[in-house]
N, C-alpha and C positions, 0 to 999 in steps of 0.2 A: 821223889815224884814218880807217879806210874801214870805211864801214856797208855791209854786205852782204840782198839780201834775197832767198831763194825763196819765189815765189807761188805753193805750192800749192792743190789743189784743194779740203783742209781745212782747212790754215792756211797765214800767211807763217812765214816761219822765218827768225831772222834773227839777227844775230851784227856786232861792230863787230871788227875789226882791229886792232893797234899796231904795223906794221911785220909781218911774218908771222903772231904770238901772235894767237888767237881769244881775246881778254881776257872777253867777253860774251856771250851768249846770248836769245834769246827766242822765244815765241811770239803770234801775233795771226789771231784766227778770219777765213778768208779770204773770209767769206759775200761773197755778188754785190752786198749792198746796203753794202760798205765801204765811204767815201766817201771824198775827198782829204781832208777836215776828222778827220777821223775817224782816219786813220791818222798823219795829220800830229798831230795835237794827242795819239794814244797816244806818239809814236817822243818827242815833244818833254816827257811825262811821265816813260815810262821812262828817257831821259837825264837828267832829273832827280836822277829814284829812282838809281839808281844812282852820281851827284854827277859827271856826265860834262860838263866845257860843251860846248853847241852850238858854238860856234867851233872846236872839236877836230876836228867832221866836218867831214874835208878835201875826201871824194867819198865817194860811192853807186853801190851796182851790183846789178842783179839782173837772175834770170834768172823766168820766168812759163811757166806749161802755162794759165793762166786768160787768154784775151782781152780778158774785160768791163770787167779789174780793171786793167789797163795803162793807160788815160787816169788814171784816181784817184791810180795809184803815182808817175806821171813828175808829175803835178801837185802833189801831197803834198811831193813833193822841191824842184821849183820855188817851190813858194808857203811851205814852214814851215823850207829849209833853203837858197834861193838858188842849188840846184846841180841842174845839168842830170845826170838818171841816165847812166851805164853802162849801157846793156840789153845780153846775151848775146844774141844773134840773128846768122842766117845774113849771110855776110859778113865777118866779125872773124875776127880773128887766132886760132886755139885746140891749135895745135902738133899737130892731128891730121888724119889724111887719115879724112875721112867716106864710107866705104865704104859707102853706103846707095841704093836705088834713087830716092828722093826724097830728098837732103837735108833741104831745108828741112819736113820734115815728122819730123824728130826733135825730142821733147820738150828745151828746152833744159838742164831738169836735168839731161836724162840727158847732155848733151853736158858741163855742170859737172864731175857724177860721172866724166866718163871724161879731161876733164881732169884733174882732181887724181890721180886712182888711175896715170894713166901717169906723171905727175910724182914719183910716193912710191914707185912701185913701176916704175921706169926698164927699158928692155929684160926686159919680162916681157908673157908670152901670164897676161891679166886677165879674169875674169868678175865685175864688180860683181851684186850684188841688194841692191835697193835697198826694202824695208821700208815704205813708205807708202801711200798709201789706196789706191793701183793697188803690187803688186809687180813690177817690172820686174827687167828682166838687159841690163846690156850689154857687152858683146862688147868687148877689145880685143886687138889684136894686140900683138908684142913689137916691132914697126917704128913702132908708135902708130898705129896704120888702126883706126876705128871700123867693127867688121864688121855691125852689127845686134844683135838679143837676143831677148827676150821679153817679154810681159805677161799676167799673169792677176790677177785681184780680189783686193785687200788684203786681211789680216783685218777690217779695220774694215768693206769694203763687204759681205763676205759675211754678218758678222753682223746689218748693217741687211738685205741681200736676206731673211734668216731671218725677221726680226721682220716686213719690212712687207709680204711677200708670205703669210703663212699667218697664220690664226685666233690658235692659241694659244703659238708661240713666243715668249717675252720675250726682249729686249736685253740681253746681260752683259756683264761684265767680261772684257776680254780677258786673259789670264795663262796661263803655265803650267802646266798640269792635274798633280795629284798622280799621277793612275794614267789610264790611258787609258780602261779601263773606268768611265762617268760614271752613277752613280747617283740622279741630278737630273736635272729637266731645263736648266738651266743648265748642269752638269755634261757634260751630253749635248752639249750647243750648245760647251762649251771645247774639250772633248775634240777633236770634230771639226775645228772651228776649226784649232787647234795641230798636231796632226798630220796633218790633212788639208794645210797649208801648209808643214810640214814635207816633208810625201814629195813633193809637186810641188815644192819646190826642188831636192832629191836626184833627179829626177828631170831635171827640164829641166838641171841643173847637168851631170850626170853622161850626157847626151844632147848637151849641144854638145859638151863635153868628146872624146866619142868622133868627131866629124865634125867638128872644127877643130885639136883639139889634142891627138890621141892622142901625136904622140910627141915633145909637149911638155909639160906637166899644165901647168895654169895656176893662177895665184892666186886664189882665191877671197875675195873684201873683202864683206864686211854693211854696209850702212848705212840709214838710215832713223829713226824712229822706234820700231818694235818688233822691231828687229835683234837688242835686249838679250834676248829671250825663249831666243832661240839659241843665246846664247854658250856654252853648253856642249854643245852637240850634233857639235862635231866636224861642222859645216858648211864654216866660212868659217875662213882662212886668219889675217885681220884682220878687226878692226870698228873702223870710221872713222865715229863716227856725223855729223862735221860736214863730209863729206867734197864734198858741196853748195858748202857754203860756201868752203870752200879752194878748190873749182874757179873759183870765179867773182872769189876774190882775184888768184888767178894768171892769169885770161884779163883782170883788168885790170889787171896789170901787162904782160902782151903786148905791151896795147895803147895803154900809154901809158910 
C-alpha cells in the first residue's frame, strides 16, 4: 500500500493506495503547530480505525505548499512508520516539460494535479481549477508542457477576508445560494461568495481559453475540495476530486 499525503495550507489530504484503487481517504488540520508526534500518532490511529496494519504501508509520498510543516512530516514517517518519504520536488521525474519562467517556484500540488490530469486525459490541451483555500488554474498543453495558470483567493479566504477585516460581517457557511438575490446578511456574504467565484472561473477559464487554445478547446477538470458546489454549472468538463492524490501516485511510480 502507498500513503499519499498533500500538505495544504488548511489541511493534509491524504489517501492510501492498493496498487492504483484510492481505497481510503482523509483529512488532518495543517496548523503550523503540527508536530511529528502529532501526525504520526493521528496516521497510526486512523490505520487503526480503519483495521489497516502498519506493515501494509509499503511507502509514503507527498507533495507541501507549507515549509514549516516538512521537517514534522519526513520525521513522522521516519520515526512512526521506518520509511523515508517520497517528497514531489523540483528534480524528479514528472513526464512533463515545465514551461515556467522559475520552475522551482511552482506549487508542487499543482505539478501533482498536472501530473494526473495529463495521464487521464492523454494528448489533450487541459485547464485544471483546483478548488482549495487559494483557487488556482494550471495550464497544460496536449504535448504535456506545463504552460503556467492562475490564482485568486479561495472561497474560504474570501469569506475569513469579510469577517476579520470589517465590523459587523459574520463567517458562514459556504454552499450554494438558492437565488442570488440574498436577503440576509449571510445570505449576502453566499451569494457573493458563489457567484462572484463562479464568474471569475468563466472568466479566467474562457480568457486563456482564447490566447492558448482557441483552435483547440480544452478540457476543463474541477478538483479540490469545493469543486462539488459546481458540478452543475456547466463549468468543468470532469471533477477529479482526488486528482492530487493520483498525481503524486503516479510520479512515484516514475520514479521508482
Amino acid at each position: 500500500m502507498l500513503l499519499c499525503l498533500d500538505v495544504g495550507n488548511t489541511h493534509i489530504y491524504g489517501g492510501i493506495f492498493e496498487n492504483e484503487q484510492l481505497s481510503f481517504q482523509f483529512r488532518y488540520p495543517s496548523k503550523n503547530c503540527c508536530t511529528s508526534d502529532e501526525l504520526g500518532i493521528f496516521l497510526k490511529t486512523y490505520l487503526k480505525e480503519m483495521q489497516i496494519s502498519q506493515d501494509k504501508i509499503s511507502a509514503v509520498a507527498y507533495c507541501s505548499v507549507v515549509p514549516s510543516l516538512e521537517y514534522s512530516i519526513r520525521s513522522a514517517f521516519i520515526k512512526y512508520f521506518s520509511l523515508e518519504p517520497f517528497v514531489l520536488q523540483a528534480g524528479i521525474k514528472t513526464g512533463l516539460q515545465i514551461k515556467y519562467k522559475n520552475p522551482a517556484e511552482v506549487g508542487t500540488d499543482r505539478i501533482a494535479n498536472a501530473i494526473a490530469a495529463f495521464h487521464l486525459f492523454p494528448q489533450k490541451n487541459i485547464i485544471i481549477v483546483d478548488l482549495g483555500t487559494a483557487t488556482s488554474f494550471e495550464v497544460i498543453s496536449s504535448s504535456g508542457a506545463f504552460l503556467g495558470g492562475a490564482i485568486i483567493p479561495g472561497l474560504q479566504m474570501q469569506m475569513r477576508a469579510l469577517n476579520e477585516k470589517t465590523a459587523n460581517l459574520p463567517p458562514v457557511r459556504i454552499l450554494k445560494p438558492i437565488a442570488a438575490l440574498g436577503q440576509s446578511t449571510a445570505a449576502n456574504i453566499q451569494s457573493g461568495l458563489y457567484y462572484g467565484q463562479r464568474g471569475a472561473m468563466r472568466e479566467i477559464i474562457s480568457a486563456i481559453t482564447k490566447e492558448m487554445f482557441e483552435n483547440a478547446p480544452p478540457t476543463i477538470i474541477g478538483t479540490g475540495g469545493f469543486s462539488h458546489l459546481f458540478e452543475e454549472d456547466n463549468l468543468f468538463d470532469a471533477i477529479v476530486p482526488d486528482l492530487v492524490l493520483q498525481g503524486l501516485r503516479i510520479a512515484y511510480a516514475k520514479n521508482h
